[in-house]
C-alpha positions as CSV (number, residue, x, y, z in Angstrom):
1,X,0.0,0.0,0.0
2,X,1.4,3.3,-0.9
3,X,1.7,6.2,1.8
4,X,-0.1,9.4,0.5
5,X,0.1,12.9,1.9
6,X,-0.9,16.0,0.7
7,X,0.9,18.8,-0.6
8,X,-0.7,21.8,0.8
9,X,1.9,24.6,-0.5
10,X,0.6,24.0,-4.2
11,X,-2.2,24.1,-5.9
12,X,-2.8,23.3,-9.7
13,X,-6.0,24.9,-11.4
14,X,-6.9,25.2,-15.0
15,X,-8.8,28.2,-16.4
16,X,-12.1,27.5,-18.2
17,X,-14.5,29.5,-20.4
18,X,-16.1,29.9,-23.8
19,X,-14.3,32.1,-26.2
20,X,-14.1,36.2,-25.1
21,X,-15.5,35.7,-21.7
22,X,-12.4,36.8,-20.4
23,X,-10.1,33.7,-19.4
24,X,-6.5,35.5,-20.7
25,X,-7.3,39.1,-19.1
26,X,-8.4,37.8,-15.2
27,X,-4.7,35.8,-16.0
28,X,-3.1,38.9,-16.5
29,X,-4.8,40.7,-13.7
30,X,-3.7,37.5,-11.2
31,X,0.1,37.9,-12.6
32,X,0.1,41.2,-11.6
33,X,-1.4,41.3,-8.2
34,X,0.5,38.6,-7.1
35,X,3.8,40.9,-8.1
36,X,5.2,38.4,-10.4
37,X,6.4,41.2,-12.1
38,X,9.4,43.8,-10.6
39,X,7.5,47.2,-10.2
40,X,9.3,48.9,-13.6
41,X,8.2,45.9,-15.9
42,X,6.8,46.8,-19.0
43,X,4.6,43.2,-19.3
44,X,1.4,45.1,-21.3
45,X,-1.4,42.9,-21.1
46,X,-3.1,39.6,-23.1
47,X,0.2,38.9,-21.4
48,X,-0.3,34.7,-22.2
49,X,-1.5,35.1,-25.5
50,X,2.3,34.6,-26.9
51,X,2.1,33.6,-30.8
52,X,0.8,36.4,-33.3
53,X,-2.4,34.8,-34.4
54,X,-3.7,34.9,-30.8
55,X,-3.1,38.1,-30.6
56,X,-4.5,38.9,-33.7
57,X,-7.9,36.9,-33.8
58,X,-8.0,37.6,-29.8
59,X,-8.7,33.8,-28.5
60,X,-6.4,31.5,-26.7
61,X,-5.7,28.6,-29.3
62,X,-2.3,27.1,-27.0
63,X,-2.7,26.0,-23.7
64,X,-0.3,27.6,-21.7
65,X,1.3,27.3,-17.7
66,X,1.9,30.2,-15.1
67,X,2.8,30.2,-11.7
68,X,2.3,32.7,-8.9
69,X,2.9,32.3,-5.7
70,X,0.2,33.8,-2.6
71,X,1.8,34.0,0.7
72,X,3.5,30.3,1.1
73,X,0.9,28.8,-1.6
74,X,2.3,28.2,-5.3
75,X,-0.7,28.6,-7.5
76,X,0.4,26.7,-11.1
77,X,-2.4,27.8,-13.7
78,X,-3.1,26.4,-16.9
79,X,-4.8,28.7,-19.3
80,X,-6.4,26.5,-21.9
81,X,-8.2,27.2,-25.0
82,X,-12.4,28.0,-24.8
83,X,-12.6,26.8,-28.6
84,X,-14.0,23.4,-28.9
85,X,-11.5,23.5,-32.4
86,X,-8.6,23.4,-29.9
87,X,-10.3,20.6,-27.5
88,X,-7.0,18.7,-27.4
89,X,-5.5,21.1,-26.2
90,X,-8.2,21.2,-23.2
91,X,-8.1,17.6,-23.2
92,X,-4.4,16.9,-22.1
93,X,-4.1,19.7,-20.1
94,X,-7.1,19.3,-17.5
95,X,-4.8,15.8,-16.5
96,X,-2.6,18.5,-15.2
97,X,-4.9,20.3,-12.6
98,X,-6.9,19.0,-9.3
99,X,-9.4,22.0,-10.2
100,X,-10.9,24.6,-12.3
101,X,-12.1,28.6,-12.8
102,X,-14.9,27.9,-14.9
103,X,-15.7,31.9,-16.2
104,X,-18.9,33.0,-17.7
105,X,-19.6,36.5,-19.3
106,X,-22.4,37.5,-16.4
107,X,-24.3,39.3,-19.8
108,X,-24.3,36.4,-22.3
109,X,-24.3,33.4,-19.6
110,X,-23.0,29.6,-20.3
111,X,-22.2,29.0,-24.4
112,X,-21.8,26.3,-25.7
113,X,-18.0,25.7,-25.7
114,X,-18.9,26.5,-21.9
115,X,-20.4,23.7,-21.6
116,X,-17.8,21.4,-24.0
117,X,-15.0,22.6,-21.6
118,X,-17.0,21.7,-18.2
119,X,-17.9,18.2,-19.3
120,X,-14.4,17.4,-20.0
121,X,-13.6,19.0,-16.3
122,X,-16.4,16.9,-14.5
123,X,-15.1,13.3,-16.6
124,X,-11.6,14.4,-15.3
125,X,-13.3,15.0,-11.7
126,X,-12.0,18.6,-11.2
127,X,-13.0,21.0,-8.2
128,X,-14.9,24.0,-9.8
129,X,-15.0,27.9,-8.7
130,X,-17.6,29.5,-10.9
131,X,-16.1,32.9,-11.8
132,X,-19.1,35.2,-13.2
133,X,-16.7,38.0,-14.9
134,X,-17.6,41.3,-16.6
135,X,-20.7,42.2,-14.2
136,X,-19.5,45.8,-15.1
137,X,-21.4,45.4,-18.5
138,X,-24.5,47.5,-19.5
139,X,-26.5,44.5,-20.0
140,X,-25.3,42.3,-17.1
141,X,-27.2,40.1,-15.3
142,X,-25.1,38.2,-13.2
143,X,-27.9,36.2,-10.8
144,X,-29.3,34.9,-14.4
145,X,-26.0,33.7,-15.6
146,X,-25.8,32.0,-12.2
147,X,-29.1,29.9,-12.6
148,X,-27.7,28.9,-16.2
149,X,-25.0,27.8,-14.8
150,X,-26.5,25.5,-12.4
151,X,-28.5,24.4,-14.9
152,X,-25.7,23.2,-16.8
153,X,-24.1,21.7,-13.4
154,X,-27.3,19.9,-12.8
155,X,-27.0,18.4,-16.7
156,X,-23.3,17.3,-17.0
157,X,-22.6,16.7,-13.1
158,X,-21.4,12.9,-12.4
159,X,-22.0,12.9,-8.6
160,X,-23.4,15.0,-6.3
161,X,-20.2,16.6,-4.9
162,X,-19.4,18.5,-7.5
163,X,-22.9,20.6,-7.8
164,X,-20.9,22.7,-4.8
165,X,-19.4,25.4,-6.2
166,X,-18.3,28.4,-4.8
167,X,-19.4,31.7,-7.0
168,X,-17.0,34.4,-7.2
169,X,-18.2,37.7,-9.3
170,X,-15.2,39.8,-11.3
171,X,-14.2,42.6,-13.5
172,X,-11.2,40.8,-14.9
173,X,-10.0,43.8,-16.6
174,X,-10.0,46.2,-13.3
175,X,-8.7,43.2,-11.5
176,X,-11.7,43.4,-9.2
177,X,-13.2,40.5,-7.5
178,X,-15.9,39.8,-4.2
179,X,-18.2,37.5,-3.0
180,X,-21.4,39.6,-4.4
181,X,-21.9,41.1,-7.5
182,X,-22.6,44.6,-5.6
183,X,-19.6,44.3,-3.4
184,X,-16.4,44.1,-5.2
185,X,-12.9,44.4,-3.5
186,X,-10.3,46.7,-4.8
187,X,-8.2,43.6,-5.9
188,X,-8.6,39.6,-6.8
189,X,-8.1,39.2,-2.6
190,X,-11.8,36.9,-2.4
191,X,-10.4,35.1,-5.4
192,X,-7.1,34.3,-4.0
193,X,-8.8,33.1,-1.0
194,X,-11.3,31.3,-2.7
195,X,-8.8,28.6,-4.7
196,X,-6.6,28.2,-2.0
197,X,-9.8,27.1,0.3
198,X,-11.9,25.4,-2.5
199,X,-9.3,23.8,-4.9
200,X,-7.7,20.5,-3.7
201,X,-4.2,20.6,-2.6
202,X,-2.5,17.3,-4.3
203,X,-2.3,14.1,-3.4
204,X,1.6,13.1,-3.1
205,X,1.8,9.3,-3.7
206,X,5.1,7.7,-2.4
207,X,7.4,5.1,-4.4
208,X,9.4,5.5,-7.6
209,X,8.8,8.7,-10.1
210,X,6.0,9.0,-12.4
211,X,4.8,11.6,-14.9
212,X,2.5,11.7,-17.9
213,X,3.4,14.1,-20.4
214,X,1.0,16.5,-20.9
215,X,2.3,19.3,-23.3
216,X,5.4,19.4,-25.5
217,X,7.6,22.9,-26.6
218,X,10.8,23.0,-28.2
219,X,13.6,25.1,-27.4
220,X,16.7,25.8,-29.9
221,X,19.1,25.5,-27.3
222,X,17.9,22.4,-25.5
223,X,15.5,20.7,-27.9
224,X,12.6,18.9,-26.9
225,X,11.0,20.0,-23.7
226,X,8.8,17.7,-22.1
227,X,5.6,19.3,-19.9
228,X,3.7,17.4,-17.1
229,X,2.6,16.9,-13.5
230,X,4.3,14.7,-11.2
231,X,1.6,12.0,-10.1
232,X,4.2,10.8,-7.5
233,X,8.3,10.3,-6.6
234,X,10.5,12.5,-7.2
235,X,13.0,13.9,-10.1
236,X,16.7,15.4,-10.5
237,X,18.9,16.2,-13.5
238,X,21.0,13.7,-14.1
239,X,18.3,10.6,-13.5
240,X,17.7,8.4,-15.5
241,X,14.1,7.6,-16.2
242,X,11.6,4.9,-18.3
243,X,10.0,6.5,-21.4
244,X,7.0,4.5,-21.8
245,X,5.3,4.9,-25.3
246,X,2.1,3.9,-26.9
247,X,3.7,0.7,-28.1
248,X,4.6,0.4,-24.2
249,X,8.3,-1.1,-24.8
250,X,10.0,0.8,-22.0
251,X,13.2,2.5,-23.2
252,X,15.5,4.8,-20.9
253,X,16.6,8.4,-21.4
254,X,18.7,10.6,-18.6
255,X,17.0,14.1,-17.8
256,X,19.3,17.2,-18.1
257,X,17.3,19.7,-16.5
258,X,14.6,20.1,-14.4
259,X,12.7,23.3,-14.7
260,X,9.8,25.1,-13.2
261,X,7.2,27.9,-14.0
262,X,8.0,31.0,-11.8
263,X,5.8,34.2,-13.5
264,X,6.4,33.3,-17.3
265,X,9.9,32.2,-16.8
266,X,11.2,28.6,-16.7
267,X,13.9,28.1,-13.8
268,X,15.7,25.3,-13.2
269,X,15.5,23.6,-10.1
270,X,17.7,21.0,-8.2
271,X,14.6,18.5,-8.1
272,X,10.9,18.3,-7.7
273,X,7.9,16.0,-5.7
274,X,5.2,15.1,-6.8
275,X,2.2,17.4,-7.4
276,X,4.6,20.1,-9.1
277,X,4.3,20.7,-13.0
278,X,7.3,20.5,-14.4
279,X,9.4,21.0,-17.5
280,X,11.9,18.6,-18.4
281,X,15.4,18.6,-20.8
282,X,17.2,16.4,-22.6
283,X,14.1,13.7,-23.2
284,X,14.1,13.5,-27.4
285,X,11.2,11.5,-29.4
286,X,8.7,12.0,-26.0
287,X,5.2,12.1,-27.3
288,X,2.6,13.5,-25.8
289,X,0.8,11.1,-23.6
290,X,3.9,8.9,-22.6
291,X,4.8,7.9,-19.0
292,X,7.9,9.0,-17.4
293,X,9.1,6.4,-14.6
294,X,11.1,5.1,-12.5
295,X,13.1,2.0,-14.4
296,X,12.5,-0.1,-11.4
297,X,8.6,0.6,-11.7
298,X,8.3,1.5,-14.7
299,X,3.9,1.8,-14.4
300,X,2.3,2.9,-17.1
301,X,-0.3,5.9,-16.7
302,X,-3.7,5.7,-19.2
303,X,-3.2,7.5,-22.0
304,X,-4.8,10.8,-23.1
305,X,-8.3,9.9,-24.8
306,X,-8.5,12.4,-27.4
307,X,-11.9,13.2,-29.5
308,X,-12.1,12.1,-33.1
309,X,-11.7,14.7,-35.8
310,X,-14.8,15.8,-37.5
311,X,-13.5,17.9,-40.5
312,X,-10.9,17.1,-43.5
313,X,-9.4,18.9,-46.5
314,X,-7.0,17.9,-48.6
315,X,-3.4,20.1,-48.1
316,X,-1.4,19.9,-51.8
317,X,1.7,21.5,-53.6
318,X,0.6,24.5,-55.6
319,X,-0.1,23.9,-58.8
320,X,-0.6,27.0,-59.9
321,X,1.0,29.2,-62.7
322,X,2.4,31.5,-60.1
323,X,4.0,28.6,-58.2
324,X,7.3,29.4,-56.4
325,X,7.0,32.9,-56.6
326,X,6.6,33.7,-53.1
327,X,6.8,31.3,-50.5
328,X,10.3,30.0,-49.4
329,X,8.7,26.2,-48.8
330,X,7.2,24.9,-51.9
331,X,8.2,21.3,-52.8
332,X,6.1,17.9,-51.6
333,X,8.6,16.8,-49.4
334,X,8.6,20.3,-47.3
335,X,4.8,20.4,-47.0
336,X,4.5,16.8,-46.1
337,X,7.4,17.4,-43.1
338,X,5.7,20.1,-42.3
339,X,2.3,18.8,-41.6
340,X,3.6,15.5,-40.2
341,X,5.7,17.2,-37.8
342,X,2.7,19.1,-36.5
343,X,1.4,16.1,-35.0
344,X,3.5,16.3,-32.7
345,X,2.1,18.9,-30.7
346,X,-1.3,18.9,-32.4
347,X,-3.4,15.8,-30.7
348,X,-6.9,16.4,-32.7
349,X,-5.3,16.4,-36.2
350,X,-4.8,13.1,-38.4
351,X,-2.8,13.6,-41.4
352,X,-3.1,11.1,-44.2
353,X,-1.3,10.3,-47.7
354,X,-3.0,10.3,-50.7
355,X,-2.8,8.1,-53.8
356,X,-1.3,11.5,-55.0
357,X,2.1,12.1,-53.5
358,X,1.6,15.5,-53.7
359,X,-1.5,15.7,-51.9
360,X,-2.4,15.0,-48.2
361,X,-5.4,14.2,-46.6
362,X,-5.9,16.5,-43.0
363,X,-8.4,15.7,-40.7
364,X,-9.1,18.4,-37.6
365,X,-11.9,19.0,-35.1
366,X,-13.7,22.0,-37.2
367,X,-12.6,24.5,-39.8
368,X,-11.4,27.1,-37.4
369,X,-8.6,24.2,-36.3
370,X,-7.3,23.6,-39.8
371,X,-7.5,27.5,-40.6
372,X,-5.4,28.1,-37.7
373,X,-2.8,25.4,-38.8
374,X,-3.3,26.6,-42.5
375,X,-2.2,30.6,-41.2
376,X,0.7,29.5,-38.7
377,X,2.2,27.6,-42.3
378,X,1.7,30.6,-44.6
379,X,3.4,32.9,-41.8
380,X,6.2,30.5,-41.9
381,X,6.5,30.9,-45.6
382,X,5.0,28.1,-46.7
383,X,3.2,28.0,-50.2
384,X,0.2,25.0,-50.9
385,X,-3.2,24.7,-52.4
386,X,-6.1,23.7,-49.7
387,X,-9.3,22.3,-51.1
388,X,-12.8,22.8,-49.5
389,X,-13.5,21.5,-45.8
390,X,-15.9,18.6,-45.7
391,X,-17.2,16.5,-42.7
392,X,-16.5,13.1,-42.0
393,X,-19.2,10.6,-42.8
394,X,-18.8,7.2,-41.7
395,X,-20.5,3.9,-42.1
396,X,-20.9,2.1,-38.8
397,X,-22.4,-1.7,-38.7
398,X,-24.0,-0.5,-42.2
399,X,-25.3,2.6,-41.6
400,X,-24.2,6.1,-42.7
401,X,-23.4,8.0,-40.0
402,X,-22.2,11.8,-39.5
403,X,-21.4,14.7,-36.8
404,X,-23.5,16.7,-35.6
405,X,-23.1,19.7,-33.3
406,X,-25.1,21.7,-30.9
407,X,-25.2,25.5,-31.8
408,X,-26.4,28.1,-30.2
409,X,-27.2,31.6,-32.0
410,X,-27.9,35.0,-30.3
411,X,-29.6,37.0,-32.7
412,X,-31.9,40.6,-32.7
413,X,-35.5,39.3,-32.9
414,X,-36.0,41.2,-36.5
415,X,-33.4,39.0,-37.9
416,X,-34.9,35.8,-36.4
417,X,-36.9,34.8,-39.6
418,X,-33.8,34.7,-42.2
419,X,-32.1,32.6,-39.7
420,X,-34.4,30.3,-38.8
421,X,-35.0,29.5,-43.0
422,X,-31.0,29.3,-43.3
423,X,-30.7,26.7,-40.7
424,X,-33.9,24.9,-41.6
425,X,-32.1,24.6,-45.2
426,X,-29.0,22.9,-43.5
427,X,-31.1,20.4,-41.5
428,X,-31.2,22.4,-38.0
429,X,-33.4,20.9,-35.7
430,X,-34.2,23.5,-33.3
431,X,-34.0,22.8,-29.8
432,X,-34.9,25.4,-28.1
433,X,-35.9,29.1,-28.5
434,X,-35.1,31.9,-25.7
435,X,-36.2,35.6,-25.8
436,X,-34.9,37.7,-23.4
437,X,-36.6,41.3,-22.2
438,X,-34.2,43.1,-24.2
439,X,-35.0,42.5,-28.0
440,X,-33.0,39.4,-28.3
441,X,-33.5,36.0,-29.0
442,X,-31.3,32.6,-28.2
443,X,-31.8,29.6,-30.8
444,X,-30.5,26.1,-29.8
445,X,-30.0,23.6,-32.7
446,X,-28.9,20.5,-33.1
447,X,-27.2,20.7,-37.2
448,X,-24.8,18.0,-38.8
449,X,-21.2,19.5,-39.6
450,X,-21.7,19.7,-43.3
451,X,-24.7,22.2,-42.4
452,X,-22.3,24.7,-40.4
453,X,-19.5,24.5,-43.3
454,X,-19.7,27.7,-44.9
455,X,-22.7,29.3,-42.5
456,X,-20.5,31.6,-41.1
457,X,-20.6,33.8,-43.8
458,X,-24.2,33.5,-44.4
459,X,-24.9,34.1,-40.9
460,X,-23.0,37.6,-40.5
461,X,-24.8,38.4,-43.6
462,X,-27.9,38.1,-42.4
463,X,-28.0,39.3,-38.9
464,X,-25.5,42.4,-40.1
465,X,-22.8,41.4,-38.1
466,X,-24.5,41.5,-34.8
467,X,-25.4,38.0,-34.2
468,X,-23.4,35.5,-32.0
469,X,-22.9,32.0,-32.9
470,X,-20.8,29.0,-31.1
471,X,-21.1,25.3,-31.7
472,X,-19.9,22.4,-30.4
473,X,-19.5,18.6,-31.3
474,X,-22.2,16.1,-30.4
475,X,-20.7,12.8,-31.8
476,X,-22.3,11.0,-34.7
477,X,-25.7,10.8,-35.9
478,X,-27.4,8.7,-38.6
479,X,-26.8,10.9,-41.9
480,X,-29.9,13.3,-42.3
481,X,-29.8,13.6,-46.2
482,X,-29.1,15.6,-48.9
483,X,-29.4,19.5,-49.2
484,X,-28.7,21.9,-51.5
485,X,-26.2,24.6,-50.7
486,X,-27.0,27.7,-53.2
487,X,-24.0,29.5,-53.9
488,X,-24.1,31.7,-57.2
489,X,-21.8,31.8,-60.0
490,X,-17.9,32.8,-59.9
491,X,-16.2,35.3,-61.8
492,X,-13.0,33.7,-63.4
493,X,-10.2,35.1,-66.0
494,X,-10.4,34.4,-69.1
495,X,-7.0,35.4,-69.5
496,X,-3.6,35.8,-67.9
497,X,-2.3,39.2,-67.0
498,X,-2.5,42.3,-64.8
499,X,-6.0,43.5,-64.4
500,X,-6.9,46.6,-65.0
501,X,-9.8,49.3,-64.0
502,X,-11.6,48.8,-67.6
503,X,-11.6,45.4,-67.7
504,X,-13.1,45.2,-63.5
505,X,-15.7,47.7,-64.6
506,X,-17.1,45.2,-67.3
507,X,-16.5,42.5,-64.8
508,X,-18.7,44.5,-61.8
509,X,-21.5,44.8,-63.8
510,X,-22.0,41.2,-63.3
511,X,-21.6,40.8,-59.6
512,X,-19.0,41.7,-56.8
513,X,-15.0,41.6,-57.5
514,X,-12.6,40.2,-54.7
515,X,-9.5,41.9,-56.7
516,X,-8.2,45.4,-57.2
517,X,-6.3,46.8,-60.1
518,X,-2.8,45.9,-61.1
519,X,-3.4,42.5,-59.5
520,X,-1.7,39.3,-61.4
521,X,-4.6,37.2,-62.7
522,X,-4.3,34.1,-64.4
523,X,-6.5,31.9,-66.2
524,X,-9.3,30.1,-64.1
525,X,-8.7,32.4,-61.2
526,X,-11.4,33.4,-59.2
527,X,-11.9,37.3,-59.4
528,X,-15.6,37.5,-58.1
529,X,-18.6,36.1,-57.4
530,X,-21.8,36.8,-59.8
531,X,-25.5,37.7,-58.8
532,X,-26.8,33.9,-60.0
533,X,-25.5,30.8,-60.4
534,X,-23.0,29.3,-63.2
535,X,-19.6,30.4,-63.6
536,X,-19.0,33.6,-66.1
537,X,-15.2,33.9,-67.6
538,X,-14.4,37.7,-67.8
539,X,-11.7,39.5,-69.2
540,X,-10.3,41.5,-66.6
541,X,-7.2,42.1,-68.1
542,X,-9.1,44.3,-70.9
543,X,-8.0,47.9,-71.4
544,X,-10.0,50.6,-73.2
545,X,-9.2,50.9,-76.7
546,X,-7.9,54.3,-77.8
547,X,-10.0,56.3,-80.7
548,X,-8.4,59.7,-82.5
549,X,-11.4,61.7,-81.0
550,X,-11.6,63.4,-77.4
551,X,-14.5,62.2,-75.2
552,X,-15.6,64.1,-72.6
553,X,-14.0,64.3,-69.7
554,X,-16.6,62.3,-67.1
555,X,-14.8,59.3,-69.4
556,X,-11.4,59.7,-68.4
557,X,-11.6,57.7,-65.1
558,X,-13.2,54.9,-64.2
559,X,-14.8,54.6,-60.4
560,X,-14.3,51.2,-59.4
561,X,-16.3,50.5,-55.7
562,X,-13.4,48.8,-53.7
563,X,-12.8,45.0,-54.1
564,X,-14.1,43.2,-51.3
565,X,-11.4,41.1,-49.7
566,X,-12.2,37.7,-48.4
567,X,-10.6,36.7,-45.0
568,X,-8.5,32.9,-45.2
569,X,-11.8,31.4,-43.2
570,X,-14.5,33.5,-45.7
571,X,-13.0,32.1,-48.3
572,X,-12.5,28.3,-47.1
573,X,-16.1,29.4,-46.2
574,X,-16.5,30.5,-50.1
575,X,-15.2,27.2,-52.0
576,X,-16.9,25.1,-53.9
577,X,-16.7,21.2,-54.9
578,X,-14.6,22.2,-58.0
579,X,-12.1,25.2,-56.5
580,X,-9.4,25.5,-54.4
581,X,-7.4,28.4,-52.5
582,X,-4.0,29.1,-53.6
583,X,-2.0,29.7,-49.8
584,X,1.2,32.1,-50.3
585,X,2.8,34.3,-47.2
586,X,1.7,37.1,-49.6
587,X,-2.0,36.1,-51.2
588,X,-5.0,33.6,-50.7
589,X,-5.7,33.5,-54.3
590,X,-9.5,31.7,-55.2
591,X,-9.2,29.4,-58.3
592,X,-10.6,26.6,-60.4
593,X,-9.2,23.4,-59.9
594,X,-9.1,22.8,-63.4
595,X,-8.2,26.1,-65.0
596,X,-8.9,26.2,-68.8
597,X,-12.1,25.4,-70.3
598,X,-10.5,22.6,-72.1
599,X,-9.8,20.7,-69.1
600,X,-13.0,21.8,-67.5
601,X,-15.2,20.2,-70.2
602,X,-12.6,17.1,-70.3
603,X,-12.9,16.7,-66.2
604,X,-17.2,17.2,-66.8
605,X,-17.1,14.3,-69.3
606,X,-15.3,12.2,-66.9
607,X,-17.1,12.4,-64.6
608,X,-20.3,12.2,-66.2
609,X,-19.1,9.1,-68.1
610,X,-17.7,7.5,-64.4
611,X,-22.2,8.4,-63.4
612,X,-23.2,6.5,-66.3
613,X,-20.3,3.8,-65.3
614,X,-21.5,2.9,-61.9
């Protein structure tokens, strides 16, 4: 029987939410209160939010580790992402922590990734605080959030003892906490007290070292770095340790260093017990989700149980005439080390090959997963083709099955008719319909994955950019049919060259251009979209002939309205069956996949004659 004591100068909580309801900013406001910083520090704030893109888009797509330290307690927190995309990185991370800040936005109240990132905290048996944050907004209504909440804990608890949760009420970005929404300290004080009194302190198991690895990062001066939580024993540099993989042949590797989260900085320390999360050196080919041991008891832990993908696309070379021309990585052997390498640190994709070398099949938890891997590549100077994102259907015992997700919409209630058709059109079921006393309205569905590819678009359209929309994953359903998506008709060039005002004036009469002049066009490129359906070829490259005779002058310019410019997820959004986007650092071009009419007659017949075939 193994001795067990508890370790109660730490305590290891993970950081839940939805997207936006504030997760990163109460970080930031916990960093600084608990003086991580020296006084004169320039830290600015989104302080955790570390790569670009997070920056950019504003959401947490990494999970990440902090530390501060309150009086003798070390508080290790794990700020994980509120996008159910990025649910393996929730996934492995919640192994890490004994419990949880589950924070919800007191105006909008539980979404749904809300509720994606609490089930995985109940299955993993976390503690929970319930952290209602921004009660300083105009429309908050903190004691109805609460009731949602409970709601939700009364739905997805698995025993009683975890429907007590203490409530703490915040403005994350005063750095204000208190036990009532009314009463707010000056600082986070009532929510320092609060985890060090509600969030179990470790359990420290006695015997020989054991760690699962949680989290990977690579360093250029000491290579792989492997990320976890002692579950008991204890570590130095220099020991020599049991990698246990999936194939669970035990093979032996000596750690270099030992290091720990202080702030944001990673200090080495002489050792460590278990209960702390730490980094270790010097371990190379460590997946995520192997056991770290003692060699004399070498015990495996369970692995991480990681949700199936739900989305796929196929990732190629670039094929198209501009190939090379502007991304540093271009070739088939670049891409594919490129993509298989991000499974490293990537647990909800699956990469596949092709019977085209040059083509890979890459299967992710939802669009805004592969777009995120899709922008990280193109900032790194690669160069590809994607095609359009489908969902996975499968066939289990014999019958066609596919995933479905719950979404929930906030919309104004003028806009709740052209909704309600959309998603009736893509097989929404509707759950549930909520107005609230202020003019809006709350739609739960239950829509396959093929339904929601592409609605994006459609949706800010029709609620004029004011609507709200989060889904998450459901599993698989039996397949609910065929529908129709109506897209109209693309604009593509006719011809290669630079295009020019003239010949985008012509082209504007028939619908919308995504291109401004002086642009590089070549044939079969997608330069707009027409007001119906079926492709039109125009000639953008056109330029106005010159005559001997002056006209007058109101013909000397041409007013062109500006292009409008699709974003990388509008126009994954955009694609069709028969077009793919061109990826460079510099462009996302929209094109054909065949791009002269020859070969798009020659593929029609094809495929009509393969129809007739089967």
């Amino acid at each position: 029987m193994t001795m067990t004591n508890l370790r109660h100068d730490i305590r290891n909580v993970a950081i839940i939410a939805h997207v936006d309801h504030g997760k990163t900013t109460l970080v930031d406001a916990l960093l600084k209160q608990s003086h991580t910083f020296r006084e004169n520090q320039e830290v600015g704030s989104l302080i955790m939010d570390t790569n670009d893109l997070e920056r950019e888009k504003g959401i947490t797509i990494l999970a990440k580790n902090t530390s501060i330290r309150h009086g003798d307690v070390t508080i290790n927190i794990i700020d994980t992402p509120g996008h159910a995309d990025f649910g393996g990185e929730v996934e492995r991370v919640l192994n890490m922590a004994d419990g949880c800040l589950l924070l919800v936005d007191a105006a909008e109240g539980p979404m749904p990734q809300t509720r994606f990132v609490l089930r995985k905290a109940f299955e993993v048996g976390l503690r929970i605080v319930v952290v209602i944050n921004k009660v300083d907004r105009k429309n908050a209504d903190p004691e109805r959030a609460l009731n949602r909440v409970h709601d939700l804990f009364l739905e997805l608890a698995e025993d009683a003892d975890q429907l007590e949760a203490p409530v703490v009420y915040a403005i994350a970005k005063e750095g204000r906490a208190g036990l009532r929404p009314a009463e707010l300290a000056a600082d986070l004080e009532p929510l320092f007290q609060t985890i060090i009194a509600s969030i179990p302190a470790p359990i420290a198991e006695q015997g020989g070292f054991q760690m699962l690895v949680a989290n990977r990062a690579y360093d250029d001066y000491t290579g792989t770095i492997s990320i976890g939580r002692i579950s008991r024993g204890r570590v130095a540099p220099g020991d020599v340790i049991a990698v246990l993989g999936a194939e669970g042949a035990a093979r032996q590797a000596r750690v270099v260093q030992v290091l720990m989260y202080r702030g944001l900085d990673r200090v080495a320390v002489p050792g460590a017990g278990a209960g702390d999360i730490i980094l270790l050196t010097g371990l190379e080919e460590v997946a995520i989700g192997d056991t770290l041991a003692d060699p004399n008891a070498p015990d495996a832990l369970p692995r991480i149980a990681i949700d199936e993908p739900t989305v796929r696309m196929t990732f190629g070379v670039n094929t198209s005439p501009f190939t090379g021309r502007e991304g540093k990585f271009s070739t088939t052997r670049q891409l594919r080390a490129r993509i298989y390498k991000e499974l490293d640190t990537n647990l909800g994709l699956h990469v596949e090959d092709t019977q085209a070398a040059e083509r890979f099949l890459v299967s992710g938890r939802g669009e805004l997963h592969l777009a995120v891997l899709i922008e990280t590549m193109r900032r790194e100077g690669y160069e590809f083709e994607v095609s359009r994102p489908e969902a996975i259907v499968k066939r289990i015992n014999g019958q066609l099955m596919e995933p479905v997700e719950h979404l929930t919409v906030d919309v104004r209630e003028d806009n709740l008719g052209p909704v309600t058709e959309a998603l009736g059109k893509r097989r929404g079921e509707m759950l549930e319909i909520i107005y609230d006393r202020k003019g809006g309205v709350r739609l739960e569905y239950l829509i396959p994955t093929r339904g929601l590819i592409g609605f994006r678009n459609t949706f800010l359209t029709l609620t004029a950019g004011t609507g709200l929309m989060g889904s998450i994953g459901m599993g698989y359903r039996p397949f609910l049919g065929e529908f129709r998506e109506q897209r109209n008709g693309a604009l593509t060039a006719s011809s290669p060259g630079k295009s020019l005002a003239f010949g985008l004036a012509g082209a504007q009469e028939r619908g919308t251009t995504f291109i401004e002049p002086g642009e590089e066009v070549y044939e079969g490129m997608i330069v707009g979209i027409q007001k119906r359906p079926g492709d039109i070829r125009v000639n953008v490259c056109r330029e106005k002939k010159q005559s001997n005779i002056r006209s007058s002058t109101s013909d000397i310019s041409v007013r062109l309205p500006p292009a409008s410019r699709l974003s990388l997820e509008q126009s994954l959004d955009f694609l069709a069956d028969d077009e793919l986007l061109e990826v460079t650092p510099k462009h996302l071009r929209l094109r054909k996949r065949y791009l002269t009419e020859v070969d798009q007659s020659r593929a029609r017949r094809l495929s009509e004659a393969a129809g007739i075939g089967s």
